[in-house]
SEDO-985218 format. One record per residue: x negated, y negated, z negated of N, C-alpha, C in turn; residue number from 1; residue in one letter. Coordinates in Angstrom, 1 decimal, padded with zeros to 4 digits. Each point is the difference from the previous one (the first is absolute). Layout:
# residues N
(node (X,Y,Z),(X,Y,Z),(X,Y,Z),NUM,"a") ...
# end
This chain:
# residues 102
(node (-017.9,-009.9,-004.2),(-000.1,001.4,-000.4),(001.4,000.7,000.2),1,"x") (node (000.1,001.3,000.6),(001.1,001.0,000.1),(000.1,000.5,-001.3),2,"x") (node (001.3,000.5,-000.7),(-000.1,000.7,-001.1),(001.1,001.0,000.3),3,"x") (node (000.5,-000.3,001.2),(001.0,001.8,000.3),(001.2,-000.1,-001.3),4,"x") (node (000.6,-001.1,-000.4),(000.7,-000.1,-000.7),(001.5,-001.1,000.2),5,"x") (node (001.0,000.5,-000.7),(000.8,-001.2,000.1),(000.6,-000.4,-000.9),6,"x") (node (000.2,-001.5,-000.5),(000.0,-000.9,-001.0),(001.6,-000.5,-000.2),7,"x") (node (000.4,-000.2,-001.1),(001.4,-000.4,-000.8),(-000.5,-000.6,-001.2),8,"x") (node (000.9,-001.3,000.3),(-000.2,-001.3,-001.0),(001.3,000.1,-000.6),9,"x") (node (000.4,000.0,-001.3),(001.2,000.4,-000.5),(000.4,-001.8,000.2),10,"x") (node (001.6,000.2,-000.4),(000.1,-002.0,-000.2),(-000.2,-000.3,-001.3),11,"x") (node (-000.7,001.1,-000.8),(-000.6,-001.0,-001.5),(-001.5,000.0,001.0),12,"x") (node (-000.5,000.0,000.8),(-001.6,000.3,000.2),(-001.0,000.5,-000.3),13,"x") (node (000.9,001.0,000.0),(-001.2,001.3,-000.5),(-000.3,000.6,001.2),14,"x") (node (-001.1,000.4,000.3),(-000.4,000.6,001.4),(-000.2,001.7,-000.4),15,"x") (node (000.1,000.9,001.0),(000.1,001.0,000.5),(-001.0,000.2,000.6),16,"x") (node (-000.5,001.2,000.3),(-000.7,000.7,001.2),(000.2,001.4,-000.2),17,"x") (node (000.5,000.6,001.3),(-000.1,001.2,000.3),(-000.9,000.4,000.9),18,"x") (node (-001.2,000.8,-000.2),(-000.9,000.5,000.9),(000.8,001.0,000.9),19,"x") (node (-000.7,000.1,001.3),(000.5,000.7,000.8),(-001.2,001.3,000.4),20,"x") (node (-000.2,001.0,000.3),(-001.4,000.6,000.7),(-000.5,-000.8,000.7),21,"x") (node (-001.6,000.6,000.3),(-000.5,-000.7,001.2),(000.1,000.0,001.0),22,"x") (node (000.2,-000.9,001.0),(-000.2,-000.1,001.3),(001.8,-000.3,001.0),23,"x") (node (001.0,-000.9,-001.2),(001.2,000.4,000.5),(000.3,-001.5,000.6),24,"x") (node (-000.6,-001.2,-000.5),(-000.3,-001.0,000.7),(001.8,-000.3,000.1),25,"x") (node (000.6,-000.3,-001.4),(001.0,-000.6,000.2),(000.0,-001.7,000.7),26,"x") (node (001.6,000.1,000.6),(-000.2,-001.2,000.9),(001.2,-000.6,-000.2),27,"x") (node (001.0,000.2,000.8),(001.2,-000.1,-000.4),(001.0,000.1,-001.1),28,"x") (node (001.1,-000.8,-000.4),(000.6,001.0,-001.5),(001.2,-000.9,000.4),29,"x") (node (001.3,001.0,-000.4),(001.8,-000.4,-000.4),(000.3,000.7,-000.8),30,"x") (node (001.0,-000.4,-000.7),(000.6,000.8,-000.9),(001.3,000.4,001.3),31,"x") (node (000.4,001.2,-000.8),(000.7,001.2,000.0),(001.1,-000.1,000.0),32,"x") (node (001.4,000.7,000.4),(001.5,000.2,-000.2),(-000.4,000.6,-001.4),33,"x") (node (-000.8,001.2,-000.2),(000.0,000.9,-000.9),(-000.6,-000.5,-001.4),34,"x") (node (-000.7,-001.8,000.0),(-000.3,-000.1,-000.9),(-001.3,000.0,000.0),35,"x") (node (-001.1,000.8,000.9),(-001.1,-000.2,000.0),(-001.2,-001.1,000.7),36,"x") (node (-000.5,000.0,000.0),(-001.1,-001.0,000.9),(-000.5,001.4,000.8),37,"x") (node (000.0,-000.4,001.2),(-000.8,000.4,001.2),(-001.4,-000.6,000.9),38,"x") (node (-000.9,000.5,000.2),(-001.2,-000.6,000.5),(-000.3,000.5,001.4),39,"x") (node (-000.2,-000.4,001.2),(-001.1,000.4,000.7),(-001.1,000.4,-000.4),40,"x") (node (-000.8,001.0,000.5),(-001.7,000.5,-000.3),(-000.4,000.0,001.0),41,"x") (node (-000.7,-001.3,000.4),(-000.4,-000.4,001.8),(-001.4,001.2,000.2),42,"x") (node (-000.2,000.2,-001.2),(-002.1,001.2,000.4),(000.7,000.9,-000.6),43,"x") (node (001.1,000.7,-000.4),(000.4,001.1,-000.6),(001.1,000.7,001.3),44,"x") (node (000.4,-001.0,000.7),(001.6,000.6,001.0),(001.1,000.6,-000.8),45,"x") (node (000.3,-000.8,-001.0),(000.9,000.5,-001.0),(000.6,-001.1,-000.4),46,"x") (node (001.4,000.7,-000.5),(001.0,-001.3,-000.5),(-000.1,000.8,-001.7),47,"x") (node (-000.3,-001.4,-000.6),(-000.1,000.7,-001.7),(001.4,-000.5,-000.8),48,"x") (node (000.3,000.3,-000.8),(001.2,-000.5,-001.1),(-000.5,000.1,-001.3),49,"x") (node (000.3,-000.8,-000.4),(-000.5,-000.1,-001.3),(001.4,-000.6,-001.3),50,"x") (node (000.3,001.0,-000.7),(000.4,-000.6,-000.6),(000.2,-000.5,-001.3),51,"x") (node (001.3,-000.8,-000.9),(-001.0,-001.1,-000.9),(-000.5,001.0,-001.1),52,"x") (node (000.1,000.9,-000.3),(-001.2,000.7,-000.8),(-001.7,000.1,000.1),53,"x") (node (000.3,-000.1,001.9),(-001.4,000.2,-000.1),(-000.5,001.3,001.1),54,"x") (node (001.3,001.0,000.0),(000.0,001.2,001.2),(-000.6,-000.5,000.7),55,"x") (node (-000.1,001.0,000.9),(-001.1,-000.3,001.5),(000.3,001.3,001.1),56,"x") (node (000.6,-000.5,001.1),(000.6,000.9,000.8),(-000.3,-000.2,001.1),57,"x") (node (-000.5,000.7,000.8),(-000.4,-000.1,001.9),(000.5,000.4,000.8),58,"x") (node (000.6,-000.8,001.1),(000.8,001.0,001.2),(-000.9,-000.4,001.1),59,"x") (node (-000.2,001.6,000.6),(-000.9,-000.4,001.1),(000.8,-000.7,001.5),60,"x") (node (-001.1,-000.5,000.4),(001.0,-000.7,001.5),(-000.7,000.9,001.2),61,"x") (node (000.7,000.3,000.5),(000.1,001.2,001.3),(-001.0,-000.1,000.8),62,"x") (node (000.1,-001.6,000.5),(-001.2,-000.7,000.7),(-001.3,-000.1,-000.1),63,"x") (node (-000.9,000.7,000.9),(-001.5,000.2,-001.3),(-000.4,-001.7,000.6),64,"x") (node (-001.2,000.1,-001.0),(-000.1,-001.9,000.3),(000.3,-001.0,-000.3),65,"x") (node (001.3,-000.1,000.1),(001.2,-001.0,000.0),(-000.5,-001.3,-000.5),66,"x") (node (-000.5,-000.1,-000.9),(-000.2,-001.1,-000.6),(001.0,-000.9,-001.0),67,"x") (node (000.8,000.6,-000.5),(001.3,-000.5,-000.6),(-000.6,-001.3,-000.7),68,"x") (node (000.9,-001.0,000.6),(000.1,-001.5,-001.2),(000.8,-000.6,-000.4),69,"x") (node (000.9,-000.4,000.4),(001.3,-000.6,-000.2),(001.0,000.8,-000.7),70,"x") (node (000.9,-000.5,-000.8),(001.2,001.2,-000.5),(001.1,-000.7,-000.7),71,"x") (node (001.4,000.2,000.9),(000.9,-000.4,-001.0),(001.3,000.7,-000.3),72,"x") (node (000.9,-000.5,-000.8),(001.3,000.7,-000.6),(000.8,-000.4,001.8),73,"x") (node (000.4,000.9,000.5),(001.2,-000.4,001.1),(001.5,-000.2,-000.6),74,"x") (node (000.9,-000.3,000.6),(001.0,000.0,-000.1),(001.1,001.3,-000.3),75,"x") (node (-000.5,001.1,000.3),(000.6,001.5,000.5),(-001.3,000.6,-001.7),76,"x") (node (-000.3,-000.6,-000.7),(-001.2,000.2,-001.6),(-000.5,001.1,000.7),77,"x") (node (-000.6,-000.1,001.0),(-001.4,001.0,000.6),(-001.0,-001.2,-000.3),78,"x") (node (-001.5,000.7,000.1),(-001.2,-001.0,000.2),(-000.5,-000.5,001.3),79,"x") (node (000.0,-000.7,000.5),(-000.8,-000.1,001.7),(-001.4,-000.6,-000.2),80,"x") (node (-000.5,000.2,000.7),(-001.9,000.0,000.0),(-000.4,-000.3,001.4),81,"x") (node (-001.1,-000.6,000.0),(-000.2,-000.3,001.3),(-001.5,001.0,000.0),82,"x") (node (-000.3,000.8,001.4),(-000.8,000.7,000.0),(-001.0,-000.9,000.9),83,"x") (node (-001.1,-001.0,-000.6),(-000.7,-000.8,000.9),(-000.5,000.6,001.1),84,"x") (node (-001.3,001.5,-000.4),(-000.4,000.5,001.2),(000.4,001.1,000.7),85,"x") (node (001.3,-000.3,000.3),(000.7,001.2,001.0),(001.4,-000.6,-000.1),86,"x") (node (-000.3,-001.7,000.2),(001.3,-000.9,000.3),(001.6,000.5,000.0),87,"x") (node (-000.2,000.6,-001.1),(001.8,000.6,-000.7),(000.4,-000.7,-001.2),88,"x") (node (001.1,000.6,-000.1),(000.7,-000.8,-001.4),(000.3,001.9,-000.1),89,"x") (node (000.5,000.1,-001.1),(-000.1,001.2,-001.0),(001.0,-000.3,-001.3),90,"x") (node (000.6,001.1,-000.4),(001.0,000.3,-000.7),(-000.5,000.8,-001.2),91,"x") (node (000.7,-000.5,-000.9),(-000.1,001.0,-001.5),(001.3,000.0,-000.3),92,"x") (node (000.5,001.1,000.0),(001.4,000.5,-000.9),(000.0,-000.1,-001.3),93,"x") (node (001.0,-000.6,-000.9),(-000.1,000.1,-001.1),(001.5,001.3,-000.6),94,"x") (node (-000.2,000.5,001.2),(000.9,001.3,-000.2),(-000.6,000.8,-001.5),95,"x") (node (001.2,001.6,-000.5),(-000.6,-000.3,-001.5),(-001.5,000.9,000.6),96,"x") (node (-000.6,000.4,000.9),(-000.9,-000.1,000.4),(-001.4,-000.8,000.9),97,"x") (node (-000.7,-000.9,-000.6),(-000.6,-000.8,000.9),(-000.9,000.7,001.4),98,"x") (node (000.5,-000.5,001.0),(-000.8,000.0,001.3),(000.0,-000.7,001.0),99,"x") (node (-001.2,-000.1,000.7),(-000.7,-000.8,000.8),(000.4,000.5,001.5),100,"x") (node (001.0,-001.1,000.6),(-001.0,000.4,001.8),(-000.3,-001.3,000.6),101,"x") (node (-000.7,000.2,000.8),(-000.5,-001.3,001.3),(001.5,-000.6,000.2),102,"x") 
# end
């Protein structure tokens, strides 16, 4: 079963869930320069952030389609993403404005 959510186990074991809307089909997830968790939305075409409160933030990806799945912290604290259906890798700025290009 999908539940369009993503899960945090504290190290005492206490579990979390943060729902997400429907249809965003998180896939991927890193944490952040900025401190937050970042997600792919492989059925949404959106990179989400979420942070440990609980926020919920969408940046769109330019690419219609794309298919975003993979995502990590680079070395330069941008995000890179791999865009499966339109064979790109893709960028998120963690400038103090977040944005997306292919």
């Amino acid at each position: 079963m999908f539940t369009n959510s993503v899960g945090r186990i504290t190290p005492a074991g206490a579990v979390d869930t943060f729902p997400l809307r429907p249809g965003v089909g998180p896939f991927g997830i890193t944490s952040g320069a900025d401190g937050n968790l970042w997600i792919t939305e492989v059925q949404a075409n959106k990179i989400g952030r979420l942070t440990p409160s609980g926020a919920f933030l969408e940046v769109d990806i330019p690419t219609p389609d794309s298919q975003p799945d993979s995502i990590t912290l680079g070395p330069d604290d941008n995000l890179w993403f791999t865009e499966a259906a339109a064979n790109k890798v893709g960028r998120v700025s963690l400038a103090p404005t977040s944005s997306c290009e292919p």
